[in-house]
Structures are given as structure tokens and as C-alpha cells.
C-alpha positions in Angstrom: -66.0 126.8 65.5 -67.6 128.2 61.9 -65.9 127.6 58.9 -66.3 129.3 55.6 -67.5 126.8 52.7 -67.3 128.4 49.1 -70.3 127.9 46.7 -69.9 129.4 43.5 -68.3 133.1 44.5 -70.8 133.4 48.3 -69.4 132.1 51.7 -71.5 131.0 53.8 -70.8 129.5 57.5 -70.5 125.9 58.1 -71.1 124.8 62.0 -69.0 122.3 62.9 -67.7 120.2 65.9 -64.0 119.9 67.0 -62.7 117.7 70.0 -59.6 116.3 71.3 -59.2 112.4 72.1 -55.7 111.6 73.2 -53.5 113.1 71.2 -56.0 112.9 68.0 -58.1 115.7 66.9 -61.7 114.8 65.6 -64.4 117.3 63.4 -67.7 117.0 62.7 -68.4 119.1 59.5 -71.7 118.4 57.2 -71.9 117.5 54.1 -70.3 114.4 51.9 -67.8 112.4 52.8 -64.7 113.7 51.1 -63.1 110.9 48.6 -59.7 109.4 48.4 -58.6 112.4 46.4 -60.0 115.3 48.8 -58.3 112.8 51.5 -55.2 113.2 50.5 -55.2 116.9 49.4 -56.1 117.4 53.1 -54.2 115.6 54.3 -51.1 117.3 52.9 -52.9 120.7 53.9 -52.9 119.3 57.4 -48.9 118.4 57.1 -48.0 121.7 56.0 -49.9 123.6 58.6 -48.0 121.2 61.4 -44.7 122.4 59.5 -45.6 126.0 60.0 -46.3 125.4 63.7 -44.2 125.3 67.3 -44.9 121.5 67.4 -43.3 120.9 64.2 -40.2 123.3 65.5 -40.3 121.2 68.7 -39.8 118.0 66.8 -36.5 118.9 64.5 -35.0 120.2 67.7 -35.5 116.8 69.5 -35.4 114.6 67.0 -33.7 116.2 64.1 -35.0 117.5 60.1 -35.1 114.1 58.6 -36.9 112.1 61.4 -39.2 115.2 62.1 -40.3 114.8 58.4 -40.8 111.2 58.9 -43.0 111.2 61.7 -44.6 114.2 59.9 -46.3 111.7 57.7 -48.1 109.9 60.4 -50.4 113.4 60.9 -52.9 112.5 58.7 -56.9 113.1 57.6 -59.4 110.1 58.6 -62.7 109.5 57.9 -64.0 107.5 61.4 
């Protein structure tokens, strides 16, 4: 999978590495390790894109909006 990285206003492709373990995705992507910050703002990148998805869908209809949006929280961005 290539992702685009922005450096000033030129895109250039990244390589990285994407697997699935159980039911946790991992990446490999170079560069330095994002902070707390970066973290979090991924994290919450990560949620909305589940909310947009048929998974998320699949959730509110078998376990209804407000517990959907709790176990929504537990999708989240780890260093390992």
C-alpha cells in the first residue's frame, strides 16, 4: 500500500506495510514516531472513518447508537 506524505506543497509516496493480527490491524510507515498529540488526532481520524463504514452500521443495529458509540472508543491508534 503507498501513501501520499505532504512536504511543503509536493506529494511524494510513502511505502508502507499493513497486516491483520486477530482482529487488530498493524502499519509499518517510516519516519518518527508520532507524539501524544498526532496520537490522538489519529486516533479520532481512525473513529470517524469506522463511523462512515458497514462495521460501524453493523454495530448500532446489534447493539444500539449509544453502546455502538461506546465501544467505538476502544478503535484506537497504537504505537507497538
Amino acid at each position: 500500500m503507498k501513501r501520499k506524505k505532504k512536504k511543503g506543497n509536493k506529494l511524494r509516496a510513502v511505502e508502507t506495510i499493513s497486516w491483520f493480527e486477530g482482529d487488530e490491524m498493524h502499519s509499518l510507515i517510516p519516519g518518527e514516531a508520532p507524539d501524544k498529540k498526532q496520537l490522538e488526532e489519529m486516533t479520532l481520524e481512525y473513529q470517524k472513518q469506522i463511523r462512515k463504514s458497514p462495521l460501524f452500521k453493523k454495530m448500532v443495529r446489534q447493539y444500539g447508537k449509544e453502546k455502538a458509540e461506546e465501544l467505538l472508543k476502544e478503535f484506537k491508534v497504537k504505537l507497538g
